[in-house]
LOLO-574434 format. One record per residue (C-alpha): residue number from 1; residue in three letters; x, y, z negated. Coordinates in Angstrom, 3 decimals. Each point is the difference from the previous one (the first is absolute). Example, Ala and Ser with C-alpha at 12.3 -4.5 7.8 and 13.67 -1.06 7.14 Angstrom:
<rs>
- i aa px py pz
- 1 ala 12.300 -4.500 -7.800
- 2 ser 1.370 3.440 0.660
</rs>
This chain:
<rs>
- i aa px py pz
- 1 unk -138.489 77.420 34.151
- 2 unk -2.195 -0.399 3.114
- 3 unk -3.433 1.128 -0.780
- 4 unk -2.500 -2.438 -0.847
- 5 unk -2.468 0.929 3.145
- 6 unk 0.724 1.893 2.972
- 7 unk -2.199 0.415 2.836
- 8 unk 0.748 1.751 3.340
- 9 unk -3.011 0.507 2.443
- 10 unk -2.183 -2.334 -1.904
- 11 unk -3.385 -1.316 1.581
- 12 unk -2.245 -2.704 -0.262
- 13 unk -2.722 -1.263 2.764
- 14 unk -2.734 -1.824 -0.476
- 15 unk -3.057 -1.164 2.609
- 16 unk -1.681 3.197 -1.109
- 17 unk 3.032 2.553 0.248
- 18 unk 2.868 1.250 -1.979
- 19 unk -0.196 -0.623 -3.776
- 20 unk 3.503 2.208 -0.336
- 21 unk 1.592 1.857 2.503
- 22 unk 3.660 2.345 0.308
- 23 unk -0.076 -1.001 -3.853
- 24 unk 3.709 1.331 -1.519
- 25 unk 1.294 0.136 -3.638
- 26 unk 2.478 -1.715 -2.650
- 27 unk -0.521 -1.588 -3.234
- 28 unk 3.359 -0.117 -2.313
- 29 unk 0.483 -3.092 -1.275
- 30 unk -0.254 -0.294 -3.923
- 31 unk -3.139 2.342 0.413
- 32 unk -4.190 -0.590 -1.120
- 33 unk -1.565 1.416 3.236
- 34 unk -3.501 0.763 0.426
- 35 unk -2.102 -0.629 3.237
- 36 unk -3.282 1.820 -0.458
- 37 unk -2.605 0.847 3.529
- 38 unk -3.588 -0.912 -0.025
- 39 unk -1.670 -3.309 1.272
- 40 unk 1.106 -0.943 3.617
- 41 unk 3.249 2.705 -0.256
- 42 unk 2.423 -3.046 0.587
- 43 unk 1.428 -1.194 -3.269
- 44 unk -0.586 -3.527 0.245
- 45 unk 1.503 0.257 3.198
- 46 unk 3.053 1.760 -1.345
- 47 unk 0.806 -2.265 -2.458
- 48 unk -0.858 -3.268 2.205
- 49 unk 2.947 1.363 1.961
- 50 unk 2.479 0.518 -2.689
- 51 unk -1.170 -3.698 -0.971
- 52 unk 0.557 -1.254 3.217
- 53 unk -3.383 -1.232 0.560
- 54 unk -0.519 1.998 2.676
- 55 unk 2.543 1.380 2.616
- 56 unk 0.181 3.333 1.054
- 57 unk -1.733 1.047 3.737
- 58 unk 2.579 2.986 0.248
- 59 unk 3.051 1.906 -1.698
- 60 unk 1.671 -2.033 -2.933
- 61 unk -0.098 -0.732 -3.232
- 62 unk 2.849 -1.080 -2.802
- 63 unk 0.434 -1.537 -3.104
- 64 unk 3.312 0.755 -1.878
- 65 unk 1.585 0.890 3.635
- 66 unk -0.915 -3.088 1.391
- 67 unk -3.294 -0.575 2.776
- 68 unk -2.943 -1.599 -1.983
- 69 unk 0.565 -2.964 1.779
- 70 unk 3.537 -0.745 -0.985
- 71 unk 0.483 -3.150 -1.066
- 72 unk 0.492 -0.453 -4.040
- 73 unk -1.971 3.642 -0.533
- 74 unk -3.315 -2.269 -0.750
- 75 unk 1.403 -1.077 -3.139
- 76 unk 1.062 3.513 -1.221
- 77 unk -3.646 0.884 0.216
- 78 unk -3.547 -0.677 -1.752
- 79 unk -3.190 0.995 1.400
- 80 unk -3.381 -0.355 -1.698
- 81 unk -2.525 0.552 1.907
- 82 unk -3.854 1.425 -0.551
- 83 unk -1.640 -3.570 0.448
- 84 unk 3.126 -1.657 -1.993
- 85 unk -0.418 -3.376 1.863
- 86 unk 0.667 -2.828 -2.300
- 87 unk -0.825 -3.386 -0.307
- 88 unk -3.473 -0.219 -1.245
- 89 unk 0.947 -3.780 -1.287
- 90 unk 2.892 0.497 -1.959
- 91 unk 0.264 0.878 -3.179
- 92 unk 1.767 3.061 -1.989
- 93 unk 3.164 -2.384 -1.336
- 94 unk 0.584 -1.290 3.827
- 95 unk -0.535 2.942 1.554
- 96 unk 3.413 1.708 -1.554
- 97 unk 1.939 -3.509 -0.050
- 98 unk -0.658 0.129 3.858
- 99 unk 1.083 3.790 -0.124
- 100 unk 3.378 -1.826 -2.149
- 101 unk -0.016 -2.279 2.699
- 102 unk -0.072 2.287 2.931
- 103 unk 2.444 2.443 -1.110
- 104 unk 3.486 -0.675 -1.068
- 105 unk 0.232 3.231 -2.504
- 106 unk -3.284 -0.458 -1.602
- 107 unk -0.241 2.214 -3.489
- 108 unk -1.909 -2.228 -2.060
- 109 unk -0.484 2.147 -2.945
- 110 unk -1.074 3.011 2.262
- 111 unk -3.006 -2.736 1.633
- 112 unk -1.036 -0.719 -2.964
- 113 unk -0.371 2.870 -1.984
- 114 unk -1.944 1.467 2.407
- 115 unk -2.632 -3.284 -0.140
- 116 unk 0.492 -0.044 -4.051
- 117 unk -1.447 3.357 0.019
- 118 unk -3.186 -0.595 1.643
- 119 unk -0.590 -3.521 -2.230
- 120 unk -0.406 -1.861 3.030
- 121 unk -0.412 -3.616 -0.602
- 122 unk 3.169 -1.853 1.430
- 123 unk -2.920 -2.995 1.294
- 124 unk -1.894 2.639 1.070
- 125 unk -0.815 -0.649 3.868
- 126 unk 0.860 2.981 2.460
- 127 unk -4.045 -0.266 1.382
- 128 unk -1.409 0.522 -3.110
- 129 unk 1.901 3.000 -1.059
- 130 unk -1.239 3.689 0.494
- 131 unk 1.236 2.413 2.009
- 132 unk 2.043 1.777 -2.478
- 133 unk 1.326 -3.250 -1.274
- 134 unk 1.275 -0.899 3.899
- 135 unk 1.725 3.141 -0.269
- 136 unk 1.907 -0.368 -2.929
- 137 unk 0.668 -3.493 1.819
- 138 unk 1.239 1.378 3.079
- 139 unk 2.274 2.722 -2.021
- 140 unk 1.543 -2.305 -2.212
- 141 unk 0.909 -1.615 3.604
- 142 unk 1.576 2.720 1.682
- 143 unk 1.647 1.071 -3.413
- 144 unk 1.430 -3.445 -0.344
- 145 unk 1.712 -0.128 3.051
- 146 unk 2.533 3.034 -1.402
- 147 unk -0.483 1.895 3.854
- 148 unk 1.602 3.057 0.751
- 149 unk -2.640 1.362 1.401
- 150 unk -3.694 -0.314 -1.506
- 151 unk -2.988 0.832 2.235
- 152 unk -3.408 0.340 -1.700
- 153 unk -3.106 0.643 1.943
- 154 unk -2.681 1.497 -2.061
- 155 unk 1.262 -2.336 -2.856
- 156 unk -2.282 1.772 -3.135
- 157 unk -3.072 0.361 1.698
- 158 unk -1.964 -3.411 -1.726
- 159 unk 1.200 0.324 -3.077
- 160 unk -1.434 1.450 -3.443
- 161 unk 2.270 3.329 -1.730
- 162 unk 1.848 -2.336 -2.237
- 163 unk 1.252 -2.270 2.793
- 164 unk 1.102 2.834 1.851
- 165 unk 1.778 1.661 -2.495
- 166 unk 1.863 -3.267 -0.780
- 167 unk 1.042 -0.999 3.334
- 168 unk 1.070 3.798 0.939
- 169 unk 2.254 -0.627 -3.157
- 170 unk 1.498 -3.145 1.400
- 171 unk 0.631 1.855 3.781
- 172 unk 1.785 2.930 -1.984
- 173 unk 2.011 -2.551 -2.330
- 174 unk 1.215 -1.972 3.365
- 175 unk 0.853 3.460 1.990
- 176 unk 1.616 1.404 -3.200
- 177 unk 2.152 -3.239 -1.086
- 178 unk 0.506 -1.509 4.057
- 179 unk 0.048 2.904 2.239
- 180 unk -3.099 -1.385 1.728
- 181 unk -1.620 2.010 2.601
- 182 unk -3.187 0.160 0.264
- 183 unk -2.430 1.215 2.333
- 184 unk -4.113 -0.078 -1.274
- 185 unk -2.858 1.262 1.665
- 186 unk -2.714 1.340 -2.007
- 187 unk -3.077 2.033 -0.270
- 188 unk 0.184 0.385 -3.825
- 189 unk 1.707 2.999 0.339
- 190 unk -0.140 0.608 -3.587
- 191 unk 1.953 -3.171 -0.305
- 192 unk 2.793 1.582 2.005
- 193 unk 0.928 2.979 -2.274
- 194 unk 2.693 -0.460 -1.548
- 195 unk 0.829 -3.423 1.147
- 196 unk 1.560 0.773 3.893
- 197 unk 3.210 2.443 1.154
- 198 unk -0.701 -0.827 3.281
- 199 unk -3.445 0.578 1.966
- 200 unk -1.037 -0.970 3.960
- 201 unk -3.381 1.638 0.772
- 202 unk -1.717 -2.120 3.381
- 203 unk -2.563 1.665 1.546
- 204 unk -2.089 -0.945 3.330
- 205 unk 3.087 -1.755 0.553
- 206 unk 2.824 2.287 -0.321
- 207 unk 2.394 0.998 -2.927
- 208 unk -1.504 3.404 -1.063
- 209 unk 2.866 -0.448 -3.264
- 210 unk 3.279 -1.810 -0.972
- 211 unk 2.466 0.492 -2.143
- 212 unk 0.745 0.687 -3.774
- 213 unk -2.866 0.727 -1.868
- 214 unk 1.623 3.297 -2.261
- 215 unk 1.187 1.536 3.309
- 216 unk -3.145 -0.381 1.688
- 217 unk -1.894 1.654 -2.593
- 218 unk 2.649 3.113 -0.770
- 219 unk -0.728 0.675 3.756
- 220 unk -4.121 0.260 -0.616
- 221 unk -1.795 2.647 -2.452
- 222 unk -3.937 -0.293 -0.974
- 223 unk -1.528 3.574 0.334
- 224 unk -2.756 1.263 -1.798
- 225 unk -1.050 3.473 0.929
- 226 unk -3.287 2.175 0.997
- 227 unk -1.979 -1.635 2.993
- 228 unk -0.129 2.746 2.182
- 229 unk 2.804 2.528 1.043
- 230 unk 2.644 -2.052 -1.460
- 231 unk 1.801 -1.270 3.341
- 232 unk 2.787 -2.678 0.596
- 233 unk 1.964 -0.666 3.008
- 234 unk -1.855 -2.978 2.281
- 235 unk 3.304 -1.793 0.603
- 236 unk 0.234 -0.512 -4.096
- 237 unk -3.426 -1.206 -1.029
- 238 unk -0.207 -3.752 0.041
- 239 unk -3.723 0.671 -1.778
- 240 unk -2.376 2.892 -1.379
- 241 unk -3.369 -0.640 -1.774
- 242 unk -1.753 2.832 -1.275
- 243 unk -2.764 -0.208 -2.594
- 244 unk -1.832 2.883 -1.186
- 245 unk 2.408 3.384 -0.080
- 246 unk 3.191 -2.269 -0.706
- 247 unk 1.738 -1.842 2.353
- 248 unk 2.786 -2.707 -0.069
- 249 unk 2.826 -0.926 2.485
- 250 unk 2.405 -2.143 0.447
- 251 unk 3.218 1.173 1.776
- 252 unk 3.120 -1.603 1.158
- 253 unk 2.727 3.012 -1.661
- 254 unk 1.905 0.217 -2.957
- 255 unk -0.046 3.814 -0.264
- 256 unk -3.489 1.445 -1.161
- 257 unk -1.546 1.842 3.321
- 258 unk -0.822 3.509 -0.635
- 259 unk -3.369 0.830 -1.212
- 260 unk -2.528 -0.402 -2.894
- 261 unk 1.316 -3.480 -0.676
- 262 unk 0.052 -1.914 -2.627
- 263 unk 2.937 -2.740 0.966
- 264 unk 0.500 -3.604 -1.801
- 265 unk 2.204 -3.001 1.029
- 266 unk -2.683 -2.493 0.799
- 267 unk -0.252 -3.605 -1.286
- 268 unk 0.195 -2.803 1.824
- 269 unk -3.697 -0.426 0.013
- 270 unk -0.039 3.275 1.292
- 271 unk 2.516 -0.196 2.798
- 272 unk -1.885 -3.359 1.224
- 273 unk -3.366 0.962 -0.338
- 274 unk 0.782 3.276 2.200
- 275 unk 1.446 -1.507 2.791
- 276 unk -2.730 -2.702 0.121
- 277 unk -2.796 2.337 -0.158
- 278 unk 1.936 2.076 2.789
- 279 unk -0.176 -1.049 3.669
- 280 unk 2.740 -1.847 1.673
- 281 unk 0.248 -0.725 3.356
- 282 unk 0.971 -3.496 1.256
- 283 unk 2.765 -0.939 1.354
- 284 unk -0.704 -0.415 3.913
- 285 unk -2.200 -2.837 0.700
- 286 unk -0.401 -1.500 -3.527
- 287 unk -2.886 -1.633 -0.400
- 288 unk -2.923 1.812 -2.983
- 289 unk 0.152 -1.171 -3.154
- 290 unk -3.164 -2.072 -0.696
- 291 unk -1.514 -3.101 -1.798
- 292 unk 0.806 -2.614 3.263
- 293 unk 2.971 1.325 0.862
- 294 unk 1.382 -0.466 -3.694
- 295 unk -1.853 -3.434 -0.290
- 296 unk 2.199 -0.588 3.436
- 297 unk 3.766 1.746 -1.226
- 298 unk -0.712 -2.572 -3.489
- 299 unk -0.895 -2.970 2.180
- 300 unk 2.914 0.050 2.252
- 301 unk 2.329 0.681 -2.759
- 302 unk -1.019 -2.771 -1.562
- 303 unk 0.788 -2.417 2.742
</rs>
């Protein structure tokens, strides 16, 4: 089976500079990827592509083998985004007979289990909803249209422990009984353990990680050892932080380096949190990560 994303030479560029740049990796289809990377890293603009809401400045990008902009791949595909635009005016009921409406292998029961959960009035208008309620709106959308391929950007972050733990329930059900793929960027990383097998780390614009999320971390160890005269090769140490007498480090090895180490298989929070404490460089001529240049890479996408 073709894999469900593959990008070659991947970049992005907006007014302000490259958003992504020489970006290459492969998600398997059937698989519950993970794209983690701070504000700004290029995320939205990631998955914008994969959406086709955006087209790609250089390299190439495909969905199950095909270019993102083959004809027939939009329906195979659901995208919600981080300002879930919906119609303010409608309410709850016509919002998912428009979804029925729009597309031709709607999955009633899926829409509305995830709006039954939430008690949302079905004369309830979109406006007057919160913004947890949108959400569950907007995933009972994209879940409704059966897709292949599910794209969630930042999809927990409005709503209460309870919501989230319901609705990751329903994206596990519809991978598990559909073979969905799906592809969610986060910064819950919590939320992520034990919920992805595949992981994409973006950082200032490049991928700094890809690929499945057990062989990724068989290939790191976390370190614990005496701060000084306890020494580690440069070209293995992704981070070291030192506190008091005792020290901690992060390498990229699956054999414990010699020394007074004390070696661990790190957890996913772990793995992240190392490389995004760590320096990266970016990739040449990508534009920094800040507030304007991520209210920019949203508006654009948005389009």
């Amino acid at each position: 089976m073709a894999p469900a994303l593959e990008a070659v030479g991947l970049g992005r560029k907006y007014r302000g500079g490259w958003a992504l740049r020489d970006c290459d990796f492969t998600v398997p289809a059937g698989r519950i990827c993970g794209v983690v990377g701070p504000n700004g890293a290029g995320k939205s603009t990631l998955l914008s592509l994969a959406a086709r809401q955006l087209t790609a400045t250089e390299g190439e990008l495909r969905v199950f083998g095909e270019p993102a902009d083959t004809p027939g791949q939009r329906a195979r595909v659901a995208y919600v985004t981080q300002d879930k635009p919906l119609y303010p005016g409608l309410t709850v009921a016509e919002t998912l007979r428009m979804g029925r409406e729009l597309n031709p292998a709607w999955d009633e029961d899926a829409a509305q289990a995830v709006v039954d959960q939430g008690e949302l009035r079905p004369r309830a208008r979109i406006g007057s909803l919160s913004g947890g309620q949108r959400t569950r709106v907007s995933l009972a959308l994209a879940l409704g249209k059966v897709p292949d391929l599910l794209l969630l950007d930042e999809p927990m972050a409005d709503l209460d422990p309870l919501a989230r733990n319901q609705l990751m329930g329903s994206l596990m059900s519809a991978a598990a009984e559909r073979g969905t793929t799906i592809v969610l960027s986060s910064h819950i990383l919590p939320e992520l353990d034990g919920v992805i097998d595949h992981l994409l780390l973006v950082q200032r614009g490049r991928i700094r990680l890809a690929g499945d999320l057990e062989e990724i971390l068989d290939g790191h160890l976390l370190l614990a050892g005496p701060a000084e005269g306890a020494e580690l090769p440069d070209g293995l140490v992704i981070e070291r932080r030192a506190a008091g007498r005792r020290a901690t480090a992060l390498v990229r090895t699956g054999e414990p380096p010699a020394g007074p180490w004390e070696a661990t298989r790190p957890g996913l929070e772990d793995l992240l949190l190392g490389y995004l404490r760590a320096p990266a460089d970016p990739a040449p001529g990508t534009a920094p990560a800040n507030a304007a240049h991520e209210k920019h890479e949203k508006a654009e996408a948005s389009a």
